[in-house]
PQR file of N, CA, C, O and H, with PARSE charges and radii, in Angstrom:
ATOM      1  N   UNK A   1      96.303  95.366  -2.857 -0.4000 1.5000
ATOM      2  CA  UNK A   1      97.090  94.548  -1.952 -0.0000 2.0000
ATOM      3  C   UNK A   1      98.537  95.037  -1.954  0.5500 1.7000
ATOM      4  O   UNK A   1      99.152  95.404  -2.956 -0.5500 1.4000
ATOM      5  N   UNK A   2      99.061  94.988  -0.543 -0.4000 1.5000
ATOM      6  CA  UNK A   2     100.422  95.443  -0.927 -0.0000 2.0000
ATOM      7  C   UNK A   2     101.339  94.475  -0.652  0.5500 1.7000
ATOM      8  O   UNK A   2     101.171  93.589   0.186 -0.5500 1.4000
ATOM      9  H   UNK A   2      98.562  94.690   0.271  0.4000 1.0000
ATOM     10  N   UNK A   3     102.680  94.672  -1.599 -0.4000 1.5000
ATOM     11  CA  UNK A   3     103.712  93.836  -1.706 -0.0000 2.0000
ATOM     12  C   UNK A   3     104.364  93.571  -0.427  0.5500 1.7000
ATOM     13  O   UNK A   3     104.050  94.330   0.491 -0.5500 1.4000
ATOM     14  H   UNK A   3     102.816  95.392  -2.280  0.4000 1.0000
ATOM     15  N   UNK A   4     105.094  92.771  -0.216 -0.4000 1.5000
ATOM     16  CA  UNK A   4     106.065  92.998   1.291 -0.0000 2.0000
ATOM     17  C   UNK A   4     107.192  93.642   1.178  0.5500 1.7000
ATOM     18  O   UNK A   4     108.028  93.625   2.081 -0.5500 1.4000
ATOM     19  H   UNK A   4     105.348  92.155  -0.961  0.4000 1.0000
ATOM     20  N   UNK A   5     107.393  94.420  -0.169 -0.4000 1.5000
ATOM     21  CA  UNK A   5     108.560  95.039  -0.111 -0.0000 2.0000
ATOM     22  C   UNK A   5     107.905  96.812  -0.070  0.5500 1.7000
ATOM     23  O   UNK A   5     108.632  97.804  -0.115 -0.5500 1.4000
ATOM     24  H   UNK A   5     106.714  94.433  -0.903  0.4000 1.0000
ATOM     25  N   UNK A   6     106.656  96.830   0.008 -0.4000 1.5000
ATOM     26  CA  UNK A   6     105.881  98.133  -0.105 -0.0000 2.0000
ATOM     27  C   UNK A   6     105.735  98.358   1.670  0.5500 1.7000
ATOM     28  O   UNK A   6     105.346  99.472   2.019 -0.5500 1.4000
ATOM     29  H   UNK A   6     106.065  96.024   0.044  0.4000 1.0000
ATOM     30  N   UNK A   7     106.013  97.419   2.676 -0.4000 1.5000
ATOM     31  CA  UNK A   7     105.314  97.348   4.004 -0.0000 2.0000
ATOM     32  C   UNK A   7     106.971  98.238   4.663  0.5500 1.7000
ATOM     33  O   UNK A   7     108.155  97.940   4.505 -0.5500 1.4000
ATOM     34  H   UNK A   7     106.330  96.514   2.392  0.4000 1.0000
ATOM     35  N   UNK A   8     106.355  99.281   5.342 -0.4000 1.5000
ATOM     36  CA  UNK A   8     107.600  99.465   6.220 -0.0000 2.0000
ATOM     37  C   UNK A   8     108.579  98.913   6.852  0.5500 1.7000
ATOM     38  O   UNK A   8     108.293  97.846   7.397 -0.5500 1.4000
ATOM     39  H   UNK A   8     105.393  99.522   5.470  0.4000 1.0000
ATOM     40  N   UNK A   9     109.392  99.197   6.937 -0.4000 1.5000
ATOM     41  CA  UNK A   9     110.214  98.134   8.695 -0.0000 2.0000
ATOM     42  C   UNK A   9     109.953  99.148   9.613  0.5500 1.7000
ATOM     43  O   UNK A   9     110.126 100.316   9.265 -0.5500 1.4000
ATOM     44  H   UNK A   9     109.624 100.063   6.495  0.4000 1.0000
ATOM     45  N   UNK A  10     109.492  98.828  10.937 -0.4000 1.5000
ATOM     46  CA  UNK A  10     109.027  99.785  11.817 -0.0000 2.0000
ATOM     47  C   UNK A  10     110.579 100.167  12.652  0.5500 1.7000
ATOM     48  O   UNK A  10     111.567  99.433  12.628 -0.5500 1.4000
ATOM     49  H   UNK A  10     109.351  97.879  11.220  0.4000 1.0000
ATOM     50  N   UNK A  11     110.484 101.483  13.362 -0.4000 1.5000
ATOM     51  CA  UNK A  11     111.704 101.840  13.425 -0.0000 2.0000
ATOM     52  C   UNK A  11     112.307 101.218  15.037  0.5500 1.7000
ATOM     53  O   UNK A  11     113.379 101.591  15.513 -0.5500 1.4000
ATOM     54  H   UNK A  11     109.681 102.080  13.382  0.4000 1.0000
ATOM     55  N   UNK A  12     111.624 100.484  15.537 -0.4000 1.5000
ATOM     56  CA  UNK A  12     112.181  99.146  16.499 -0.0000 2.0000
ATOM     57  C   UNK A  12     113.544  98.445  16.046  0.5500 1.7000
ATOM     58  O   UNK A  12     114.622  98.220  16.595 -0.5500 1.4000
ATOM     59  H   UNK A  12     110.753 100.181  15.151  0.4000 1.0000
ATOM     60  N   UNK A  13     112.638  98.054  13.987 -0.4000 1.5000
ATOM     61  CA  UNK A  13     113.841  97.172  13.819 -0.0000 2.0000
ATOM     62  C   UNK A  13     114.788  97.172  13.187  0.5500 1.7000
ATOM     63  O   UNK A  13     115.531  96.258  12.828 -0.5500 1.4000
ATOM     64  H   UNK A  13     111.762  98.237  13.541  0.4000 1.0000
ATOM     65  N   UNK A  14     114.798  98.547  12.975 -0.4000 1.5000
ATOM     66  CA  UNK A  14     115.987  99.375  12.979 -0.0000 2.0000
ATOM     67  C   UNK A  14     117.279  99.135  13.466  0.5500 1.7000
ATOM     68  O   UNK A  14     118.376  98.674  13.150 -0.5500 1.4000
ATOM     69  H   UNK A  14     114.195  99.290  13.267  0.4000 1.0000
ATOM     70  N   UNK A  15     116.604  99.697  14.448 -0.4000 1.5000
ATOM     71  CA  UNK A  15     117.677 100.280  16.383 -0.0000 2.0000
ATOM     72  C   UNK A  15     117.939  98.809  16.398  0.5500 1.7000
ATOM     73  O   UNK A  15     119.135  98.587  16.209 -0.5500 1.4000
ATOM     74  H   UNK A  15     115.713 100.072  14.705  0.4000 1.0000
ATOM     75  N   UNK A  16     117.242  97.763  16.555 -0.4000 1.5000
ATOM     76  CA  UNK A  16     117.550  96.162  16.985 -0.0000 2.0000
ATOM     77  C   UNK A  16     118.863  95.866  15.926  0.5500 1.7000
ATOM     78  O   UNK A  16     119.974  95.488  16.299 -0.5500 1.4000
ATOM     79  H   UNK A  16     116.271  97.944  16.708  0.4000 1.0000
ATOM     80  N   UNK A  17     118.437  96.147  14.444 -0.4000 1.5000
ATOM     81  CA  UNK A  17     119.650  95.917  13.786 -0.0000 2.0000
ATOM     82  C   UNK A  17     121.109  97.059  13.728  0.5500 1.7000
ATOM     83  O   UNK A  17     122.032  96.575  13.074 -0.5500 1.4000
ATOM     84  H   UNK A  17     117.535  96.454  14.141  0.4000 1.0000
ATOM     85  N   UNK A  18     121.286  97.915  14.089 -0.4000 1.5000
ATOM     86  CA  UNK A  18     121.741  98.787  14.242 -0.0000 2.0000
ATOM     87  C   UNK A  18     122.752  98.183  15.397  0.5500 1.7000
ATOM     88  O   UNK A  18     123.963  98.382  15.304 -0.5500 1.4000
ATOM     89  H   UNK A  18     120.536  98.309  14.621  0.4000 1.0000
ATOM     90  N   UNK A  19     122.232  97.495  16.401 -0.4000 1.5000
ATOM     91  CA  UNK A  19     122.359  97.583  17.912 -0.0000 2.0000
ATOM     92  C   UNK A  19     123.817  96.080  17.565  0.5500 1.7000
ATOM     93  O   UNK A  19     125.013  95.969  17.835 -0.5500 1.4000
ATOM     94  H   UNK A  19     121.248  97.333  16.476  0.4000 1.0000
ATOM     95  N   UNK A  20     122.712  95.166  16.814 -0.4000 1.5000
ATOM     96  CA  UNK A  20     123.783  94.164  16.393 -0.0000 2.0000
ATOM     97  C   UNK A  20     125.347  94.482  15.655  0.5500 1.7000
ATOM     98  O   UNK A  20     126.479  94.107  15.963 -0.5500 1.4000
ATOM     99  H   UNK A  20     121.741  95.257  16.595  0.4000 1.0000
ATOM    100  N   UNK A  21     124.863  95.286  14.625 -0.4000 1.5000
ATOM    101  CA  UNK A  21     126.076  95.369  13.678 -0.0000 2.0000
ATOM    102  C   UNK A  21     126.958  95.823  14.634  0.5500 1.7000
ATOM    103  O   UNK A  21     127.976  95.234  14.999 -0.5500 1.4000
ATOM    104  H   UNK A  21     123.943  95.590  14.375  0.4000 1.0000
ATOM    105  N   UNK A  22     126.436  97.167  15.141 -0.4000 1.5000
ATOM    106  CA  UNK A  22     127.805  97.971  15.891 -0.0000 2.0000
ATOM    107  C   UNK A  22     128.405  97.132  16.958  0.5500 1.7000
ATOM    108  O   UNK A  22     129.391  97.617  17.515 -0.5500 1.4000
ATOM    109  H   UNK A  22     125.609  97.646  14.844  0.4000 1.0000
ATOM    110  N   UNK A  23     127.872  95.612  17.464 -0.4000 1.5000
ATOM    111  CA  UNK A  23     128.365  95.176  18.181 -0.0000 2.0000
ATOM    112  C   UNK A  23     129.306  94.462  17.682  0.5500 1.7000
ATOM    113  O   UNK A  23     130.175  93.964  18.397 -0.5500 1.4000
ATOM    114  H   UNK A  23     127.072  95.218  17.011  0.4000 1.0000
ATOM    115  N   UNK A  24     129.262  94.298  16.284 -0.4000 1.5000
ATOM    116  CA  UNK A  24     130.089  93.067  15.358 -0.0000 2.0000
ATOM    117  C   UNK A  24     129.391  91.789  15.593  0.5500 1.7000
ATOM    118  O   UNK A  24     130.072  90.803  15.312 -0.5500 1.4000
ATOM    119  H   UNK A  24     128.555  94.702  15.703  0.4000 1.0000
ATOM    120  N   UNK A  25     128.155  91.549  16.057 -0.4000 1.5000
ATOM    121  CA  UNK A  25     127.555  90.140  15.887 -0.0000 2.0000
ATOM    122  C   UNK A  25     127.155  89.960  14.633  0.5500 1.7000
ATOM    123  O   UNK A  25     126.633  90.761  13.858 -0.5500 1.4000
ATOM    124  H   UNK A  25     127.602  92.351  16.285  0.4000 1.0000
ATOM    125  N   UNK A  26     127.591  88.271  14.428 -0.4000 1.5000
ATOM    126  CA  UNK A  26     126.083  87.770  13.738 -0.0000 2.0000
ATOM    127  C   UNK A  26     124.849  87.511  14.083  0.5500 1.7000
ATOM    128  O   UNK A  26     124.510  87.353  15.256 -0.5500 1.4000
ATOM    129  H   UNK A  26     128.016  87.621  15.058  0.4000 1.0000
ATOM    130  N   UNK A  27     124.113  87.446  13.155 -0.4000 1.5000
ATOM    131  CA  UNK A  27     122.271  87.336  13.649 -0.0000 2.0000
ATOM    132  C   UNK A  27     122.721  86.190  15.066  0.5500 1.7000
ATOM    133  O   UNK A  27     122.981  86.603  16.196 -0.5500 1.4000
ATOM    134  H   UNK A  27     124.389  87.574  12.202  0.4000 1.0000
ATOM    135  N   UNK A  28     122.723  84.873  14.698 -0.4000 1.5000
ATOM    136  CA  UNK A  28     123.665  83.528  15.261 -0.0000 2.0000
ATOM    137  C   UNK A  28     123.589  84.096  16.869  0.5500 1.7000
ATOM    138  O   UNK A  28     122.701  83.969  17.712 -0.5500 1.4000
ATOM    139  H   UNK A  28     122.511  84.537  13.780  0.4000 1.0000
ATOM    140  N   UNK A  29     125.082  84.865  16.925 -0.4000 1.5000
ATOM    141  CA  UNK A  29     125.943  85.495  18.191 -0.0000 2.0000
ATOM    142  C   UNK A  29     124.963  86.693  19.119  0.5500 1.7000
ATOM    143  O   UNK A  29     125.211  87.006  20.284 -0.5500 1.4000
ATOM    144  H   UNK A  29     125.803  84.968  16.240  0.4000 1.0000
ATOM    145  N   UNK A  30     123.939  87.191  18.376 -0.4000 1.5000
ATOM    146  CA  UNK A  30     123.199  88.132  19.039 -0.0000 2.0000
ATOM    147  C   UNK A  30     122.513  87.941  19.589  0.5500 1.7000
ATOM    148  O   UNK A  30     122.340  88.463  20.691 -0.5500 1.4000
ATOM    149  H   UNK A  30     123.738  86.937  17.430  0.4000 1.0000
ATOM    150  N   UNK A  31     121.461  86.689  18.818 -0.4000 1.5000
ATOM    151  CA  UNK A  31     120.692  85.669  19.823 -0.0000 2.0000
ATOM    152  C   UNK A  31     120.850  85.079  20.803  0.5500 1.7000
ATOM    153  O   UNK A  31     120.162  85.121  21.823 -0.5500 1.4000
ATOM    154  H   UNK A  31     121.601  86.265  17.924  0.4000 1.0000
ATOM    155  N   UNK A  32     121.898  84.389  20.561 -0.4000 1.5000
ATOM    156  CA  UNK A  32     122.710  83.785  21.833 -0.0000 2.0000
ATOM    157  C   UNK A  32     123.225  84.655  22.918  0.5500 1.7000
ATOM    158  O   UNK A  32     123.531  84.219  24.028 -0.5500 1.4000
ATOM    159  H   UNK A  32     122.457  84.355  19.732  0.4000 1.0000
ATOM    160  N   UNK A  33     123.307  85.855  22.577 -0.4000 1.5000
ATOM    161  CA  UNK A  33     123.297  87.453  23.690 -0.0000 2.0000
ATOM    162  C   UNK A  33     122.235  87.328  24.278  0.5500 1.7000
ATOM    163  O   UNK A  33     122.291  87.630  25.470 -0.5500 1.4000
ATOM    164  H   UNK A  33     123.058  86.210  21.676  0.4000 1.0000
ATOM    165  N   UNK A  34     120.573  86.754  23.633 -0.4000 1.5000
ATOM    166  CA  UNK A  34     119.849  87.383  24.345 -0.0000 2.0000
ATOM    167  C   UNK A  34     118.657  85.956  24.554  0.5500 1.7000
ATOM    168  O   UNK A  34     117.454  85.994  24.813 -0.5500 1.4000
ATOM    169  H   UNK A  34     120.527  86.508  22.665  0.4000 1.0000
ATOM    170  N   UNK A  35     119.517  84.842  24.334 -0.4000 1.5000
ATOM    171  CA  UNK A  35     118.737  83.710  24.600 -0.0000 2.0000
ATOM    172  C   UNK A  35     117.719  83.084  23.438  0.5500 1.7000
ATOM    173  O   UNK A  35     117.170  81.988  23.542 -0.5500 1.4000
ATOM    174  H   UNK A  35     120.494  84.812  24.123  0.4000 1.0000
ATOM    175  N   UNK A  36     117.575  83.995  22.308 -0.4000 1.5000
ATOM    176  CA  UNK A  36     116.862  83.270  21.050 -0.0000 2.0000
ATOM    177  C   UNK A  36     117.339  82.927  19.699  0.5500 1.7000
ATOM    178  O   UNK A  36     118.552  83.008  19.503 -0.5500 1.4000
ATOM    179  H   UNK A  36     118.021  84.886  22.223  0.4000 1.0000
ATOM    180  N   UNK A  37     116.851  82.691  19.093 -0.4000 1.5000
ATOM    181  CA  UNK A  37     117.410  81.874  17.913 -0.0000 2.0000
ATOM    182  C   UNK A  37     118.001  82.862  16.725  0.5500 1.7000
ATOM    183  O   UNK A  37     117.366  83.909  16.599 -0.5500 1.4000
ATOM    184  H   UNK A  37     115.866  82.625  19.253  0.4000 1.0000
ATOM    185  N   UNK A  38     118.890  82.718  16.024 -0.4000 1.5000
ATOM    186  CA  UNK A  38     119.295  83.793  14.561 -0.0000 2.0000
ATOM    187  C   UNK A  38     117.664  83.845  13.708  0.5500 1.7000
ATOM    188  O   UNK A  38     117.165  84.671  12.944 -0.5500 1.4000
ATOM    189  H   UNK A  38     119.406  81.868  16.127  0.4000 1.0000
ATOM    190  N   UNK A  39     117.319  82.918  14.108 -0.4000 1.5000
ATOM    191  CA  UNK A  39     115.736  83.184  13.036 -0.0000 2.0000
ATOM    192  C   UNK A  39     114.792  84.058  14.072  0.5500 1.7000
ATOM    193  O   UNK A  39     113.774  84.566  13.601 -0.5500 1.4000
ATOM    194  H   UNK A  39     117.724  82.246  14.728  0.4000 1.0000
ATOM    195  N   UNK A  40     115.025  84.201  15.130 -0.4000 1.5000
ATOM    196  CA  UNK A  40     113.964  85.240  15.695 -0.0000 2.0000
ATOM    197  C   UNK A  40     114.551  86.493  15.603  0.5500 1.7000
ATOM    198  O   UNK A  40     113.746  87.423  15.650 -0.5500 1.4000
ATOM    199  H   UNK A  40     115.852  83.788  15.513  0.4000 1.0000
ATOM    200  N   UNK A  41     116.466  86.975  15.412 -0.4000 1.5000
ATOM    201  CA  UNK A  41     116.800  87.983  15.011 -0.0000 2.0000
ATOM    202  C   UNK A  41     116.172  88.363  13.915  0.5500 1.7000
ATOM    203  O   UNK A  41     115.416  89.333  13.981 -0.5500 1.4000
ATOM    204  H   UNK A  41     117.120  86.219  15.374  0.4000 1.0000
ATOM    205  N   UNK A  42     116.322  87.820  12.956 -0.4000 1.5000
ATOM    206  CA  UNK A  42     115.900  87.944  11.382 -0.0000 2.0000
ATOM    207  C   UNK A  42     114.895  88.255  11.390  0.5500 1.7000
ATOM    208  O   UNK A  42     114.828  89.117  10.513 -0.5500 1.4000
ATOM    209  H   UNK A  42     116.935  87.032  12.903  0.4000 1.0000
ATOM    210  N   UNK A  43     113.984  88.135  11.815 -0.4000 1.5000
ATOM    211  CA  UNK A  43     112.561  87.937  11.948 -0.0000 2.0000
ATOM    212  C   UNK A  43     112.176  89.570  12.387  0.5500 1.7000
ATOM    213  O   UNK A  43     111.521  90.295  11.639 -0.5500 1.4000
ATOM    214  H   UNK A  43     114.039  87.435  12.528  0.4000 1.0000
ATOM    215  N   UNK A  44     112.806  90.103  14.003 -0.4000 1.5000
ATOM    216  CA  UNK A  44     112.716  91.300  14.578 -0.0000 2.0000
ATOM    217  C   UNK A  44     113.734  92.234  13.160  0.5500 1.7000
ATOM    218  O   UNK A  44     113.181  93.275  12.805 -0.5500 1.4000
ATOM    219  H   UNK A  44     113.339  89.514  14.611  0.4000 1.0000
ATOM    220  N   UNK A  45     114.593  92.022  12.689 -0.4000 1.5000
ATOM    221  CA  UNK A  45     115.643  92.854  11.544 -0.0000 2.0000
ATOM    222  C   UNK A  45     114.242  93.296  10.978  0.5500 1.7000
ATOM    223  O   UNK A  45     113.656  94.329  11.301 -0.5500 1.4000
ATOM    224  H   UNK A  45     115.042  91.176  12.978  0.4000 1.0000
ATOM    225  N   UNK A  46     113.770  92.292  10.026 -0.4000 1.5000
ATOM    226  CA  UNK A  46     112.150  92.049   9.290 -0.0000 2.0000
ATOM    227  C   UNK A  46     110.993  93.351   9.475  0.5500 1.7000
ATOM    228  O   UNK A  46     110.340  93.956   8.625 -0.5500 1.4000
ATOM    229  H   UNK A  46     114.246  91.453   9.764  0.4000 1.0000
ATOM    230  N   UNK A  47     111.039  93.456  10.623 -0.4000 1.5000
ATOM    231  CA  UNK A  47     109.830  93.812  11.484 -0.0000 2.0000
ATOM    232  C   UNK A  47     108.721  92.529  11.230  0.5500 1.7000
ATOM    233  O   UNK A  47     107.589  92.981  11.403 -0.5500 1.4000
ATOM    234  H   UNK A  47     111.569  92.965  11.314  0.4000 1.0000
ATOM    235  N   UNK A  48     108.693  91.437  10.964 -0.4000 1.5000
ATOM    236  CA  UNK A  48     107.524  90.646  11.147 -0.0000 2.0000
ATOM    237  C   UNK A  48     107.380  89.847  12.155  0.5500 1.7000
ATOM    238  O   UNK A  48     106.564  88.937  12.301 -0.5500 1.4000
ATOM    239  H   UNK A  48     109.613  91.070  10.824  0.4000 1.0000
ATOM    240  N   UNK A  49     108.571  90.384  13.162 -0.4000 1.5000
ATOM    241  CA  UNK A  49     108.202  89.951  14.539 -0.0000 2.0000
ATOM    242  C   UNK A  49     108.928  90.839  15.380  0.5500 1.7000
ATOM    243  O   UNK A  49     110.088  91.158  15.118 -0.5500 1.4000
ATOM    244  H   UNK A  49     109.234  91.123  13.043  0.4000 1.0000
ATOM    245  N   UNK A  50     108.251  91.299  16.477 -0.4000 1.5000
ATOM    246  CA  UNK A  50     108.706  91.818  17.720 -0.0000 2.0000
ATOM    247  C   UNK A  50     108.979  91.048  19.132  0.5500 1.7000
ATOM    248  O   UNK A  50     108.266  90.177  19.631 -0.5500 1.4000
ATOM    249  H   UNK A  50     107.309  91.041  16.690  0.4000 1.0000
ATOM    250  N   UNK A  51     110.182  91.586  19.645 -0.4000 1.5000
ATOM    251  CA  UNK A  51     110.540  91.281  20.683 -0.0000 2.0000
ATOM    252  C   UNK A  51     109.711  90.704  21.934  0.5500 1.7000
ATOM    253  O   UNK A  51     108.717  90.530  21.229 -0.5500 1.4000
ATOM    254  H   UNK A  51     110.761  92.293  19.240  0.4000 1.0000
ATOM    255  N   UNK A  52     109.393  90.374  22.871 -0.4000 1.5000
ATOM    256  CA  UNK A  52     108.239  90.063  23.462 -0.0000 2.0000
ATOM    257  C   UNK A  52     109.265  91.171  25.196  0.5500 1.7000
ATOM    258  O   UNK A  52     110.445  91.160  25.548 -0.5500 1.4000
ATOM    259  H   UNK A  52     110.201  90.515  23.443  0.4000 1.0000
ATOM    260  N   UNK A  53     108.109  91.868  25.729 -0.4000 1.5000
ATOM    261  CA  UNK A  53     109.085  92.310  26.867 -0.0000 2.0000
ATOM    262  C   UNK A  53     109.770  92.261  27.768  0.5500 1.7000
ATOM    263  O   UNK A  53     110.117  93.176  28.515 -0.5500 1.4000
ATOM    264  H   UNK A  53     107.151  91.876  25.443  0.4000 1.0000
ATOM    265  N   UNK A  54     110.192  90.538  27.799 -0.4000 1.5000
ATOM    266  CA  UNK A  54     111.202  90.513  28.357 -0.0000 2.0000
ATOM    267  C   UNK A  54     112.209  90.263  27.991  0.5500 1.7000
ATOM    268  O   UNK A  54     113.150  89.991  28.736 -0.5500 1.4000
ATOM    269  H   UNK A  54     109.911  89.794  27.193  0.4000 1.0000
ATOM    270  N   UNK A  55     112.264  90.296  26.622 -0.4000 1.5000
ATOM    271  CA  UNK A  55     113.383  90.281  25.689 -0.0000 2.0000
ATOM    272  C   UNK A  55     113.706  91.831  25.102  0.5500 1.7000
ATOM    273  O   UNK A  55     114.791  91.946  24.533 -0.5500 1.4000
ATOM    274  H   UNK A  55     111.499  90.517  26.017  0.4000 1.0000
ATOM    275  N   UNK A  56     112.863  93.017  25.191 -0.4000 1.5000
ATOM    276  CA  UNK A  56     113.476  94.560  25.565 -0.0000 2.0000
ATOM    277  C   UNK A  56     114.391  94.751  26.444  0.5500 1.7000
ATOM    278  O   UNK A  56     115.358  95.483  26.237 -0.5500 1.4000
ATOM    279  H   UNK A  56     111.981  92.923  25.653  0.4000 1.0000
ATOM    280  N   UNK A  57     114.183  94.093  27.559 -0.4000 1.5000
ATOM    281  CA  UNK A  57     114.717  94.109  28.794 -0.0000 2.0000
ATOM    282  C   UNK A  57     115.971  93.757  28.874  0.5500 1.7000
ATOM    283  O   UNK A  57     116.757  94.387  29.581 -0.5500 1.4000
ATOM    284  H   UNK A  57     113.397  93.498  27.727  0.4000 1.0000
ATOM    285  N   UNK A  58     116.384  92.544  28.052 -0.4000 1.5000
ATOM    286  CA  UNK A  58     117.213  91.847  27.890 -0.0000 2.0000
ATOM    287  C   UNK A  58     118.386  92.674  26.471  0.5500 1.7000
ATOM    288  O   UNK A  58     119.612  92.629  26.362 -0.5500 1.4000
ATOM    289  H   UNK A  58     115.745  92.032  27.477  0.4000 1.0000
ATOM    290  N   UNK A  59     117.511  93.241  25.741 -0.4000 1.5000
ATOM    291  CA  UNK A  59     118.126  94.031  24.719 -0.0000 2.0000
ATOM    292  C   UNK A  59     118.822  95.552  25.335  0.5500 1.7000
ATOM    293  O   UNK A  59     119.801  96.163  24.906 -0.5500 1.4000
ATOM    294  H   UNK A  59     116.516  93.278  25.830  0.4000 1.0000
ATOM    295  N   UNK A  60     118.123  95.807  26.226 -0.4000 1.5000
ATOM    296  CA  UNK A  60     118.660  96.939  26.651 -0.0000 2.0000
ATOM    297  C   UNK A  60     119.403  96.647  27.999  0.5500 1.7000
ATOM    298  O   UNK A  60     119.576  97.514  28.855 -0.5500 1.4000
ATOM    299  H   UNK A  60     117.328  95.311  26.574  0.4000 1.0000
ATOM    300  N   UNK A  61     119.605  96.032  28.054 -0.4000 1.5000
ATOM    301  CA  UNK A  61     120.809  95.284  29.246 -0.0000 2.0000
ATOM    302  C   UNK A  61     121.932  95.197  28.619  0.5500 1.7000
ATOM    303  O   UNK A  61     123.066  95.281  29.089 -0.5500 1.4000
ATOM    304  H   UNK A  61     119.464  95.327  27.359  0.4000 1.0000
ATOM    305  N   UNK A  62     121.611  95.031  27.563 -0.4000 1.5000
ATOM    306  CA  UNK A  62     123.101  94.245  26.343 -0.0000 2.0000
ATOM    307  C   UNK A  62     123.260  96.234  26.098  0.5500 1.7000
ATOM    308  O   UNK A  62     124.282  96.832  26.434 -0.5500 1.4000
ATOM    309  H   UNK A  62     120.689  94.963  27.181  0.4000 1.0000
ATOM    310  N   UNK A  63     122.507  96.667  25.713 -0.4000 1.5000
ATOM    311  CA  UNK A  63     122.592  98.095  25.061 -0.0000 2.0000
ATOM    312  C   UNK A  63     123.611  98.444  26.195  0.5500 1.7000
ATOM    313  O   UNK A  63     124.791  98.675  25.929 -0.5500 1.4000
ATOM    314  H   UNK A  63     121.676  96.181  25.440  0.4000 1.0000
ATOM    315  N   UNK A  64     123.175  98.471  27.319 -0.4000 1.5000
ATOM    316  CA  UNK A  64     123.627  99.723  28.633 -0.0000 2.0000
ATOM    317  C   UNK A  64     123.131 100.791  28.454  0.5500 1.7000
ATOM    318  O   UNK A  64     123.671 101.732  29.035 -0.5500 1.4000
ATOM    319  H   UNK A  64     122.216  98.284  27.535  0.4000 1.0000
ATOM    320  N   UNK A  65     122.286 100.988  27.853 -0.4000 1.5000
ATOM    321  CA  UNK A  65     121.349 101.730  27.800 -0.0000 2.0000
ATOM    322  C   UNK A  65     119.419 101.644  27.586  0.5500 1.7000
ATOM    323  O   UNK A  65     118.844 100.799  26.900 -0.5500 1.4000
ATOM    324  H   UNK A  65     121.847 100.223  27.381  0.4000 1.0000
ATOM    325  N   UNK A  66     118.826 102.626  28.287 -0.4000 1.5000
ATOM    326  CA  UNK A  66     117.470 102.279  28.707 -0.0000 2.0000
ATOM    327  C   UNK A  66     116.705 102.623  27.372  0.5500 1.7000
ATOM    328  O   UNK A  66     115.819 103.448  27.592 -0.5500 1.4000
ATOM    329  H   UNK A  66     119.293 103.312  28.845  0.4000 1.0000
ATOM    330  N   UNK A  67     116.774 102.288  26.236 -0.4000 1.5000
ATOM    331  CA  UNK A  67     116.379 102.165  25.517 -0.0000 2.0000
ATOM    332  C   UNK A  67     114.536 102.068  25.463  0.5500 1.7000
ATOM    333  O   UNK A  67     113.959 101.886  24.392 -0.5500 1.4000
ATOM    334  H   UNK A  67     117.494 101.617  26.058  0.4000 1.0000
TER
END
């Protein structure tokens, strides 16, 4: 069985956290960028949840880039 600290972060949630910092948000302020909660940031940071696609859409709107 593996640990949850043995499980990758897939490289989505990466770029998602990456995307925040350099903006200077908090989890909080990023959500509210993109209409969901600091616990669904955390969650995508995690990888134990992904974005749903119209919230890509919405991430790469904020990006300005087509991510």
């Amino acid at each position: 069985m593996r640990r949850r600290s043995e499980i990758a972060v897939p490289e989505w949630a990466h770029k998602i956290e990456d995307m925040r910092q350099t903006r200077k948000l908090s989890q909080e302020g990023f959500g509210n960028r993109v209409g969901v909660s600091a616990m669904a940031v955390s969650r995508w940071e995690r990888g134990v949840a992904e974005p749903t696609g119209e919230t890509y859409i919405l991430l790469g709107n904020l990006a300005d880039a087509p991510l």
